[in-house]
C-alpha positions as CSV (number, residue, x, y, z in Angstrom):
1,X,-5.1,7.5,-8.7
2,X,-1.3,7.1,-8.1
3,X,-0.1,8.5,-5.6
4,X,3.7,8.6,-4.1
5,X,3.1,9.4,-0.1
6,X,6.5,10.1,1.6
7,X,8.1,9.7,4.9
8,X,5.5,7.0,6.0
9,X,8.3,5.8,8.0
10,X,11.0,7.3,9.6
11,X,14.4,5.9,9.2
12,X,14.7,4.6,12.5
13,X,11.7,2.5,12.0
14,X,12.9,1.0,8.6
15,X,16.1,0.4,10.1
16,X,14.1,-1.4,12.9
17,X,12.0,-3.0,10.2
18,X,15.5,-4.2,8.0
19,X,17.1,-5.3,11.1
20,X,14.4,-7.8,11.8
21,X,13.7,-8.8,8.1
22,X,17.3,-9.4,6.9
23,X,17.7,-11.7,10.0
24,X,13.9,-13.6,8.9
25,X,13.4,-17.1,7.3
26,X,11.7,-16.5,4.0
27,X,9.6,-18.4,2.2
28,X,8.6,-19.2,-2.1
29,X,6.1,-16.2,-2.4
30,X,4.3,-18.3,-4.9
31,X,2.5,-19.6,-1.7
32,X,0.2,-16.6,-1.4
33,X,-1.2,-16.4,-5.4
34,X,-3.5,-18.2,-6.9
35,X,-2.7,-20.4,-10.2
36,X,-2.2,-17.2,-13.0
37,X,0.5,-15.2,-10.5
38,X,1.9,-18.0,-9.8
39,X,3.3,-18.2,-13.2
40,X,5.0,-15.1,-12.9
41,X,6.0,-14.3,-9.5
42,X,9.6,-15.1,-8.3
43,X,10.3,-13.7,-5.5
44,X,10.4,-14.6,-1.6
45,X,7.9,-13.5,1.1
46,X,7.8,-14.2,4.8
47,X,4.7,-16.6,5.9
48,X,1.9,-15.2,6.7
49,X,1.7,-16.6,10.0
50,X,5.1,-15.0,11.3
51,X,5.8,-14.0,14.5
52,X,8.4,-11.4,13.0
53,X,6.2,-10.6,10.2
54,X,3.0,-10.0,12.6
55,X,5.1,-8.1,15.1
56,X,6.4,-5.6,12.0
57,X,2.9,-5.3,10.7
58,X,1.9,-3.5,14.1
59,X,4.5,-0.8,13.1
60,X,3.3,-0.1,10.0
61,X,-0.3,-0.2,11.0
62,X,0.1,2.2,13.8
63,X,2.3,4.3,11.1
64,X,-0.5,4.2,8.7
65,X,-3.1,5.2,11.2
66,X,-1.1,8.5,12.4
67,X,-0.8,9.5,8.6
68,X,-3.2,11.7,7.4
69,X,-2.4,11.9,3.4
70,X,-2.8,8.2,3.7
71,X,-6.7,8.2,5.0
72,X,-6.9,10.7,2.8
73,X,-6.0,9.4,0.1
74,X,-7.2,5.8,0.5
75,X,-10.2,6.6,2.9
76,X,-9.9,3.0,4.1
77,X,-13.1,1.6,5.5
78,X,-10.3,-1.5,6.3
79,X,-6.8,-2.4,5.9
80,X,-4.9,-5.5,5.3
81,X,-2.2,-6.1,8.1
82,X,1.2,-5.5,6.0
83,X,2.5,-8.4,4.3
84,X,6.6,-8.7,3.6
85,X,8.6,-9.7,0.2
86,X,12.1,-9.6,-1.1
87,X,13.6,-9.7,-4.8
88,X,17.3,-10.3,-5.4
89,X,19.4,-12.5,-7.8
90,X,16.9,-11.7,-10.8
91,X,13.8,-12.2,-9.0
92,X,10.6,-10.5,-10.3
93,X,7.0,-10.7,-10.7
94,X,5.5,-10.3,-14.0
95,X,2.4,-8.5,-15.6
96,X,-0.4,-9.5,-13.3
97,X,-3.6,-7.7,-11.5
98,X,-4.4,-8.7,-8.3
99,X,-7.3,-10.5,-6.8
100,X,-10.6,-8.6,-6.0
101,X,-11.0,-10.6,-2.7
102,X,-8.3,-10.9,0.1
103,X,-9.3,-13.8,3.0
104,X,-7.8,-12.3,6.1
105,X,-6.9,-14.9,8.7
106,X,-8.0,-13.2,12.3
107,X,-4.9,-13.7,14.2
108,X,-2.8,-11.3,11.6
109,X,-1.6,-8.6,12.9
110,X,-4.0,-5.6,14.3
111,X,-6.9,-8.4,14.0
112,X,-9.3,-10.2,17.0
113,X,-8.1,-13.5,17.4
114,X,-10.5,-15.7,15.5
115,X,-12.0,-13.0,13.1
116,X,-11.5,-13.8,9.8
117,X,-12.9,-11.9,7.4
118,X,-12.5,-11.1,3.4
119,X,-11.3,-8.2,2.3
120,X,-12.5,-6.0,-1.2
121,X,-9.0,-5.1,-2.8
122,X,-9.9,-1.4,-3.7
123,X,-6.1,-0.1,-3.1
124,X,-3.1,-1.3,-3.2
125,X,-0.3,0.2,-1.4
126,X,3.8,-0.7,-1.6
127,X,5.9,0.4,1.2
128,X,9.9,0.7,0.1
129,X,12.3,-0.4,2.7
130,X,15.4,-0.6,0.6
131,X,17.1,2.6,-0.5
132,X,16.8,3.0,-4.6
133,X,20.2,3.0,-5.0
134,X,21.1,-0.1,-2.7
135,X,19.5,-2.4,-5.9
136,X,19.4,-2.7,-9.7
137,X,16.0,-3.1,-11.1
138,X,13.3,-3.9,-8.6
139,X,11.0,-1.4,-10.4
140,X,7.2,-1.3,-9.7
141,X,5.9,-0.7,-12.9
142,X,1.9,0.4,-12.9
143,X,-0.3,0.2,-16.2
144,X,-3.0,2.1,-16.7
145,X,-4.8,4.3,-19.7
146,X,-1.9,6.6,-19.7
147,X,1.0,4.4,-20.0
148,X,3.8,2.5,-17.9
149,X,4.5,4.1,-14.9
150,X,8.1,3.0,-13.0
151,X,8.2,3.4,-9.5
152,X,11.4,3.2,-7.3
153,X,11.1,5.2,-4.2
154,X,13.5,6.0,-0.6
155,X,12.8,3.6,2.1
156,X,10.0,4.9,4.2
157,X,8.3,6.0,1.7
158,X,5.1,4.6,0.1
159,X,2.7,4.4,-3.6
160,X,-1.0,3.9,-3.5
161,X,-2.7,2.9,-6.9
162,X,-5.9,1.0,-7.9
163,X,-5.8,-2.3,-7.2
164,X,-7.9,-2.8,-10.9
165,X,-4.4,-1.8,-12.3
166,X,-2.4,-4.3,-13.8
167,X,1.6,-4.0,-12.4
168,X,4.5,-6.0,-12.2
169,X,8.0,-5.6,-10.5
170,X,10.9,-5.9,-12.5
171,X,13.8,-8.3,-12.4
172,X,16.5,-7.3,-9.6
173,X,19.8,-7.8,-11.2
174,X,21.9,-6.6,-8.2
175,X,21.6,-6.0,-4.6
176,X,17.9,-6.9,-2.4
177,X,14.5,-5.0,-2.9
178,X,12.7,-5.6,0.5
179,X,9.3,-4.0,0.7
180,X,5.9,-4.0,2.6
181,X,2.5,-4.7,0.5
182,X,-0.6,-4.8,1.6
183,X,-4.8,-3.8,0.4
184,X,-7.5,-1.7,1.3
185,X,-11.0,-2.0,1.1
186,X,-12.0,1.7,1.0
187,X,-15.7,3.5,2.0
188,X,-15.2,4.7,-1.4
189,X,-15.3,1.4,-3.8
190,X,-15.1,3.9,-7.3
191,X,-11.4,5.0,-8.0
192,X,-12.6,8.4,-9.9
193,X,-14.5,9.5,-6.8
194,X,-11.9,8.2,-4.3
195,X,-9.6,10.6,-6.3
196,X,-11.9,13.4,-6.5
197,X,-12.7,13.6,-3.4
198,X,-8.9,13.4,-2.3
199,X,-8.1,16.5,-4.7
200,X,-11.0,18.5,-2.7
201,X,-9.6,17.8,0.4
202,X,-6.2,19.0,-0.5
203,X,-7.6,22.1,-2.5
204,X,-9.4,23.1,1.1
205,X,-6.3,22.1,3.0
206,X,-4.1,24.7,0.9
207,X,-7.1,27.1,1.3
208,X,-7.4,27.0,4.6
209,X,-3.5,27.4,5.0
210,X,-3.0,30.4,2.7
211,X,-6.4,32.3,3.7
212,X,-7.2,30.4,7.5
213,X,-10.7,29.5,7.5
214,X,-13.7,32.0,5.4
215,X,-17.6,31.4,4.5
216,X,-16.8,29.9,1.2
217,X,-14.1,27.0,2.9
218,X,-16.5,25.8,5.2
219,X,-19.5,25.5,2.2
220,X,-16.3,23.9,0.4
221,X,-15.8,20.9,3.0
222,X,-19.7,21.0,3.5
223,X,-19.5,20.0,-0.1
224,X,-16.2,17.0,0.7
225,X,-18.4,15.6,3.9
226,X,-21.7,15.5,1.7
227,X,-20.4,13.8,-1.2
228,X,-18.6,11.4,1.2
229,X,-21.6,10.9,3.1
230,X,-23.4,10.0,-0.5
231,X,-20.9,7.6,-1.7
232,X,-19.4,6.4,1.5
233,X,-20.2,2.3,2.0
234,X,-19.3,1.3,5.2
């Protein structure tokens, strides 16, 4: 599933966010790869270990918690504190697929001190915090079954996909693309369920907006809870 989610932040909150980015010391994002993305990523990333970086991770943690088409749509069991990158001056990251296995260090952001703990990359999620039409290029380009899918979206905003699906970001040829990036391990680990289940959610959302609440919605989200409870891994 693919899915744009919009207004994950306000603009006050990106502006925030830029503020404290634009002014941050950034690092080779090469760092954070192993040896096959490596190959093809250009781009800069702040450390993992960054005050900044862990203090703007908070943000969009507590901004991800308060938004329900996000739990929704990635039903996250757990969540990757935010990581930060930026492309500019032909920077880009080729064709690759990410890893299936994420090693959180414990004092990241919205961690216990001294937790560390792996992480199943079910979903990945970009966060846009540079206007589309403040940079050339900068595409996130998602392949799957159906095609090549571009992605360029307002700041704030935020795409979810399958973190099985091979991607890459295209070269930036003018201006900066700054984003947010981070994984999910979700309760539901099979993308086909994890999408059916979100299309039944929002079918008995609109229901219950158009016709308020009847006999056959609540047998509908007895159905949503049941099959959640049946696939669910926890």
């Amino acid at each position: 599933m693919l899915l744009h989610i919009p207004q994950v932040l306000s603009a006050d909150q990106v502006a925030l966010i830029r503020k404290q980015l634009d002014a941050a010391d950034w690092s080779d994002g090469r760092a954070t790869v192993g040896s096959q993305g490596a190959r093809v990523k250009r781009n800069r990333q702040l450390p993992e270990q960054s005050a900044v970086g862990r203090e703007l991770a908070r943000i969009v943690m507590a901004a991800l918690a308060a938004h329900p088409t996000f739990f929704a749509a990635a039903l996250p069991a757990r969540t990757m504190p935010p990581l930060f990158n930026r492309y500019e001056g032909g920077e880009q990251y080729g064709v690759h697929i990410d890893g299936a296995v994420r090693n959180v260090a414990g004092n990241m952001a919205g961690t216990a001190p001294g937790a560390d703990y792996q992480l199943r990359t079910d979903v990945s999620s970009t966060l846009f915090l540079s206007e589309p039409e403040d940079y050339d290029g900068g595409e996130l380009v998602v392949h799957d079954t159906y095609g090549a899918h571009e992605v360029k979206l307002p700041a704030g905003d935020l795409i979810l996909y399958p973190s099985s699906s091979r991607h890459e970001v295209t070269a930036v040829t003018r201006g900066c693309r700054v984003s947010a990036f981070f994984w999910t391990q979700s309760m539901i680990r099979d993308d086909q369920r994890r999408g059916m289940l979100y299309e039944l959610d929002q079918a008995i959302h609109a229901l219950r907006l158009r016709h308020g609440d009847s006999d056959e919605t609540v047998v509908l989200a007895g159905h949503y809870h049941n099959l959640l409870r049946l696939w669910a891994e926890t």
